[in-house]
SEFI-876479 format. One record per atom (N, C-alpha, C): atom name; x negated, y, z. Coordinates in steps of 0.05 Angstrom, whole numbers, m for minus. Layout:
BEGIN
+-------+--------+--------+--------+
: koldo :     xx :     yy :     zz :
+-------+--------+--------+--------+
:    CA :      X :      Y :      Z :
...
+-------+--------+--------+--------+
//
This chain:
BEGIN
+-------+--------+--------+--------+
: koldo :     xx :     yy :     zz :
+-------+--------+--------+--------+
:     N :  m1016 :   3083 :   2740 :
:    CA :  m1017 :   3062 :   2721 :
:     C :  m1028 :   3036 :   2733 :
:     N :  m1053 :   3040 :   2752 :
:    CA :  m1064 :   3018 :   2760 :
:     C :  m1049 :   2997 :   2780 :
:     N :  m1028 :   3011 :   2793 :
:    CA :  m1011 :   3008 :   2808 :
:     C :   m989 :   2989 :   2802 :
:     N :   m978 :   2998 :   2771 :
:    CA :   m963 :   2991 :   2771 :
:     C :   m963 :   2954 :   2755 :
:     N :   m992 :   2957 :   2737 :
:    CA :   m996 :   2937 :   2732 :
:     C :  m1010 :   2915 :   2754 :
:     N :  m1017 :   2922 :   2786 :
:    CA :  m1023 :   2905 :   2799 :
:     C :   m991 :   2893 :   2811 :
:     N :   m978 :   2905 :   2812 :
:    CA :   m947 :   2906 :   2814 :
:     C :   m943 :   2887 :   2797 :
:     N :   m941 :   2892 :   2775 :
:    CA :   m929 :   2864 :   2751 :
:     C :   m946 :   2836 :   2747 :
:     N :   m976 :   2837 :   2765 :
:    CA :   m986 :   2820 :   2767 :
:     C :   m981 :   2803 :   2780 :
:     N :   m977 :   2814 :   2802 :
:    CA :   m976 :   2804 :   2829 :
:     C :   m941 :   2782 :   2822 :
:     N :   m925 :   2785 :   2799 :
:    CA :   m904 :   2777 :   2801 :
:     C :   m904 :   2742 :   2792 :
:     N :   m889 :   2724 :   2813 :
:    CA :   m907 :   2697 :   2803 :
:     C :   m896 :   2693 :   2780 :
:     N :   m908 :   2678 :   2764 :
:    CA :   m902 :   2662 :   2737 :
:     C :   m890 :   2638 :   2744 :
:     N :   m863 :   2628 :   2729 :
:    CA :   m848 :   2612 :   2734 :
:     C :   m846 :   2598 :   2705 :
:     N :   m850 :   2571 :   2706 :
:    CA :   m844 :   2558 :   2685 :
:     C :   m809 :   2547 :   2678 :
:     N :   m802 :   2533 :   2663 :
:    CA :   m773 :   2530 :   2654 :
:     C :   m766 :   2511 :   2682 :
:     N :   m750 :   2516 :   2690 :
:    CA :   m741 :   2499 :   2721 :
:     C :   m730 :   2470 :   2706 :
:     N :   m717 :   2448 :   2724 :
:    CA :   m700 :   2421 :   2712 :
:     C :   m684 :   2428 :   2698 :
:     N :   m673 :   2444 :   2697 :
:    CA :   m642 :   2449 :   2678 :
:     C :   m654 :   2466 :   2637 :
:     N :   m673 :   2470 :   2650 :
:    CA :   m683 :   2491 :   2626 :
:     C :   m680 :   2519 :   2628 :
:     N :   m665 :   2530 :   2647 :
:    CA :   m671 :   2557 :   2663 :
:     C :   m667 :   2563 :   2680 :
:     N :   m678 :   2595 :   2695 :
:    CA :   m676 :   2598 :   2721 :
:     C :   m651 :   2610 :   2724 :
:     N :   m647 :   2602 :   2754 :
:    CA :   m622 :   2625 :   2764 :
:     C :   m632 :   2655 :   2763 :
:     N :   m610 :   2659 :   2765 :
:    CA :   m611 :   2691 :   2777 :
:     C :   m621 :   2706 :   2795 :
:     N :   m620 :   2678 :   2822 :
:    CA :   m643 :   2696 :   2836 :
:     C :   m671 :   2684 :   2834 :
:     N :   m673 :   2674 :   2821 :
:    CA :   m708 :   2663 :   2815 :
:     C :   m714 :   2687 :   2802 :
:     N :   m692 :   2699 :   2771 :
:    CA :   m700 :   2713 :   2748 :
:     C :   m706 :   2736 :   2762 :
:     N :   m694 :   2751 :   2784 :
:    CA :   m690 :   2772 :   2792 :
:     C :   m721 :   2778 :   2815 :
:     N :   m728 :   2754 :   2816 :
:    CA :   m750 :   2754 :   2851 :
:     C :   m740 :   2770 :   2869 :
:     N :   m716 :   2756 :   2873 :
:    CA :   m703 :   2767 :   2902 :
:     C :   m713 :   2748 :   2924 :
:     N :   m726 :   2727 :   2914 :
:    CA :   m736 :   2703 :   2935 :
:     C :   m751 :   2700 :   2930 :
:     N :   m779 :   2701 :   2941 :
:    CA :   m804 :   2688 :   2934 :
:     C :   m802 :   2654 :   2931 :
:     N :   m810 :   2645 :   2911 :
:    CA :   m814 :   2616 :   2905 :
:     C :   m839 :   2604 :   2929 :
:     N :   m829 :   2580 :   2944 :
:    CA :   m852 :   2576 :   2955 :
:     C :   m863 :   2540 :   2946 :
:     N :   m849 :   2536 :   2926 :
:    CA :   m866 :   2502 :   2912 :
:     C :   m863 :   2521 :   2884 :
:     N :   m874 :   2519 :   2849 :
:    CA :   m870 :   2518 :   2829 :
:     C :   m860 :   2498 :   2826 :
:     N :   m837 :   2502 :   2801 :
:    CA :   m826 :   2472 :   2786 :
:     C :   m848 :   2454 :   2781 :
:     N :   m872 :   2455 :   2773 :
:    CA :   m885 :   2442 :   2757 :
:     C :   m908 :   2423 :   2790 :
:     N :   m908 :   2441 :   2808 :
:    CA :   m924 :   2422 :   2833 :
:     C :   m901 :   2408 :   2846 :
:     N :   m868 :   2414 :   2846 :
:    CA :   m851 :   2399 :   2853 :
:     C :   m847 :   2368 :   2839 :
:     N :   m853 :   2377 :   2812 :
:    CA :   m853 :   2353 :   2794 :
:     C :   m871 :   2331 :   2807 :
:     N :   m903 :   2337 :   2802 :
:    CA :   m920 :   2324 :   2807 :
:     C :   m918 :   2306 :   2836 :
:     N :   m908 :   2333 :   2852 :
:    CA :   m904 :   2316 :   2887 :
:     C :   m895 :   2279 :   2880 :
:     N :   m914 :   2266 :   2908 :
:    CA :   m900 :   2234 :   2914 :
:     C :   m869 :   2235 :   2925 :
:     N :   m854 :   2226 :   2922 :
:    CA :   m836 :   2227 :   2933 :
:     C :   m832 :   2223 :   2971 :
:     N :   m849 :   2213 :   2982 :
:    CA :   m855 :   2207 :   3003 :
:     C :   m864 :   2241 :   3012 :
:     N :   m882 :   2261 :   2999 :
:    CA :   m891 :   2279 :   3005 :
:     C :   m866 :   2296 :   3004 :
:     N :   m847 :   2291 :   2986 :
:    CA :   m827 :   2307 :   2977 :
:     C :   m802 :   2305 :   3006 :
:     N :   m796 :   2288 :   3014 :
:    CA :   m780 :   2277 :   3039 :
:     C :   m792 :   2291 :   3064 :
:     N :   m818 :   2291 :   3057 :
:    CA :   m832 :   2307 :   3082 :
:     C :   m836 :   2343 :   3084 :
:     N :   m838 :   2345 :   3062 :
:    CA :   m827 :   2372 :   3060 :
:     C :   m807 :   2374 :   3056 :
:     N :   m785 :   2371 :   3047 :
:    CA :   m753 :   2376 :   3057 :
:     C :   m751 :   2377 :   3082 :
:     N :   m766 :   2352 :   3102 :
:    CA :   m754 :   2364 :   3133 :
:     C :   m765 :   2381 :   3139 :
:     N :   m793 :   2392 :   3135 :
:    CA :   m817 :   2414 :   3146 :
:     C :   m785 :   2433 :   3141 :
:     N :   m781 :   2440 :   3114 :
:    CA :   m773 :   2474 :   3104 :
:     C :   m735 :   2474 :   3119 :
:     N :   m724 :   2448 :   3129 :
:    CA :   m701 :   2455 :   3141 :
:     C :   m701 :   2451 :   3171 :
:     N :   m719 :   2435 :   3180 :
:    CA :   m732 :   2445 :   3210 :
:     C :   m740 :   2478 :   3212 :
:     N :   m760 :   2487 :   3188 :
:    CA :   m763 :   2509 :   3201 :
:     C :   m746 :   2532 :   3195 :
:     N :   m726 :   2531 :   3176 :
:    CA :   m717 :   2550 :   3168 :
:     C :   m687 :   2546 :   3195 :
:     N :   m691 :   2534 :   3198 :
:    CA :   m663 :   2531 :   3228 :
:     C :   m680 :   2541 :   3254 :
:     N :   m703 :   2535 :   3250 :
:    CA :   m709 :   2550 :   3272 :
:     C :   m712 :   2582 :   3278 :
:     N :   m723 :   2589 :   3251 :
:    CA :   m724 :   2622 :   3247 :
:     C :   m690 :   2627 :   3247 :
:     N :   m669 :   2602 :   3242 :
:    CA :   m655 :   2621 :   3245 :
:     C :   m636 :   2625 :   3277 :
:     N :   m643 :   2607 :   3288 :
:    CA :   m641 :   2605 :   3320 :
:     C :   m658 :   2629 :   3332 :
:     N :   m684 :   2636 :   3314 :
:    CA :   m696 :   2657 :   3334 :
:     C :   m679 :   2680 :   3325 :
:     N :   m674 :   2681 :   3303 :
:    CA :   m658 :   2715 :   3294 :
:     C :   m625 :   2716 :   3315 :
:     N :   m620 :   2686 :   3315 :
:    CA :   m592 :   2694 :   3332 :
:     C :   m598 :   2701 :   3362 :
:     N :   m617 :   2690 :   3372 :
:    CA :   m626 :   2699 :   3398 :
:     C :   m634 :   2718 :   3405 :
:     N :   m650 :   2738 :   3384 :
:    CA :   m663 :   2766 :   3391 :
:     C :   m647 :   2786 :   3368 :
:     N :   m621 :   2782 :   3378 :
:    CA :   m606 :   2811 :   3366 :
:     C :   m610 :   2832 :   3364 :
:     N :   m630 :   2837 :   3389 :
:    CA :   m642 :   2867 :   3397 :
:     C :   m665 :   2872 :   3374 :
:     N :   m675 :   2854 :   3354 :
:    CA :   m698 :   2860 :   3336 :
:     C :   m684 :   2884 :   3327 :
:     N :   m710 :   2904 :   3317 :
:    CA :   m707 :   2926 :   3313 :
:     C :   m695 :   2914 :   3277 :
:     N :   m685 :   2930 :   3251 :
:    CA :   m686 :   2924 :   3230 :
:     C :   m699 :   2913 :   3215 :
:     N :   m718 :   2920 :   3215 :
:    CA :   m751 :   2925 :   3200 :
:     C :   m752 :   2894 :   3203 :
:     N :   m751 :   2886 :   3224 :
:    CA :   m767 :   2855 :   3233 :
:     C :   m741 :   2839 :   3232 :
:     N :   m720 :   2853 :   3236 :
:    CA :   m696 :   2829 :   3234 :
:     C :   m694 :   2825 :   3201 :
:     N :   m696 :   2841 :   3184 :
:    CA :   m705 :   2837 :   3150 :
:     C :   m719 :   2814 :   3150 :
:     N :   m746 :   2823 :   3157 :
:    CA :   m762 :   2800 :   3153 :
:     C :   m757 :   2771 :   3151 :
:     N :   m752 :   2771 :   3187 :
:    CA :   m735 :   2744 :   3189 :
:     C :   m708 :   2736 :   3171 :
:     N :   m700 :   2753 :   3164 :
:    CA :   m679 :   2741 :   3150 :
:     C :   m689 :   2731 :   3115 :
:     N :   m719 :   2746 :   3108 :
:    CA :   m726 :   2743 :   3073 :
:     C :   m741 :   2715 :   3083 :
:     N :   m750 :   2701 :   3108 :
:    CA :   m772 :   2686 :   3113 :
:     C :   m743 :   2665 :   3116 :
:     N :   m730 :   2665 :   3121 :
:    CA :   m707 :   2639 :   3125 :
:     C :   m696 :   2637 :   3093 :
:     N :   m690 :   2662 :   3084 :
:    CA :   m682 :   2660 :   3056 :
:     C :   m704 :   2644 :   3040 :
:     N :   m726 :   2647 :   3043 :
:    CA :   m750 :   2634 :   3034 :
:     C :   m751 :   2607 :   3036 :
:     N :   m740 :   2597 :   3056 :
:    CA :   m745 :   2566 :   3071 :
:     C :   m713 :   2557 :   3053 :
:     N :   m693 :   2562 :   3057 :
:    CA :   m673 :   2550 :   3043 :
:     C :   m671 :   2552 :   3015 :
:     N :   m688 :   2572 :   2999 :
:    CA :   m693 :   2568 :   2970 :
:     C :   m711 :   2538 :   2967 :
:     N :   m735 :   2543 :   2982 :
:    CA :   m752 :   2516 :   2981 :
:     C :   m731 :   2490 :   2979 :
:     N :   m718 :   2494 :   3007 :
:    CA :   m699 :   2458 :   3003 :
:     C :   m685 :   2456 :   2981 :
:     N :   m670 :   2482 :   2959 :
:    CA :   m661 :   2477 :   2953 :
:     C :   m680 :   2467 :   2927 :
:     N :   m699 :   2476 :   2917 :
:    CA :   m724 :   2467 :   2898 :
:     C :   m729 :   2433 :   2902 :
:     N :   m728 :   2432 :   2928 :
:    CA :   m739 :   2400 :   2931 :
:     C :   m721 :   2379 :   2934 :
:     N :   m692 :   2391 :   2933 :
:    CA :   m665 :   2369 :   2939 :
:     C :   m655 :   2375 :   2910 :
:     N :   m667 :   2391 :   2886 :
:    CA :   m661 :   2392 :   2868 :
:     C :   m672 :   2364 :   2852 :
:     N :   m711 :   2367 :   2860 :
:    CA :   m719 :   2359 :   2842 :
:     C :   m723 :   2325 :   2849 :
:     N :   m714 :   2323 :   2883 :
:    CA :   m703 :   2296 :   2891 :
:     C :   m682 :   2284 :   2875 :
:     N :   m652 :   2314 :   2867 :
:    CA :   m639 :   2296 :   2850 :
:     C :   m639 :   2281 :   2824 :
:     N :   m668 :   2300 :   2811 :
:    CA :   m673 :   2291 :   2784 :
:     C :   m688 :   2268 :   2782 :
:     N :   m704 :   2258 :   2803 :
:    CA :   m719 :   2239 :   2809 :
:     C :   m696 :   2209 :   2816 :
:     N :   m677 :   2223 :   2822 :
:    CA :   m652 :   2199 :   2833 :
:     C :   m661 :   2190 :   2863 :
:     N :   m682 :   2207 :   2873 :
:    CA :   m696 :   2192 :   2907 :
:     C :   m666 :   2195 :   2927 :
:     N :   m666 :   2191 :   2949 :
:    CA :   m641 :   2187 :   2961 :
:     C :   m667 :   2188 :   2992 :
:     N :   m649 :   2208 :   3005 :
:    CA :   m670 :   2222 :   3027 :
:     C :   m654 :   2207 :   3049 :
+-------+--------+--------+--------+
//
């Protein structure tokens, strides 16, 4: 029992995204969220431009390292692939809420 409710804890809380709901894979936590709607909001837009390049710099780079080491055993080639999945949900969070803002990157 204790298990299972540190399990449902541990699951993040998501408020109503720009549109008024989430996708499917937000609803599902097949991706870990790495901004909330509500600290995306708040962001300067200047901060917001700068994290868009951080999360598509790095998510091209993890994915340059996964094409280079083919030989990764499974286990770790997963990883790398939920940690890039991770970085391209982000851009897509912050080129969303760039578009609601009307900013132009």
């Amino acid at each position: 029992m204790r298990a299972i409710a540190l399990a449902e804890s541990s699951k993040p809380q998501l408020g109503p995204c720009v549109a008024g709901h989430l996708s499917l894979r937000y609803a599902s936590g097949a991706v870990r969220l790495m901004y909330h709607p509500d600290d995306l909001a708040a962001m300067d837009p200047l901060v917001l431009m700068r994290n868009l390049d951080h999360v598509r710099m790095f998510s091209r780079r993890l994915s340059y390292v996964l094409q280079q080491q083919v030989h990764l055993y499974m286990p770790e080639a997963n990883k790398l692939r939920d940690e890039i999945d991770r970085y391209v949900e982000a851009e897509r969070q912050i080129e969303a809420e760039m578009a609601r803002r009307m900013i132009r990157a």
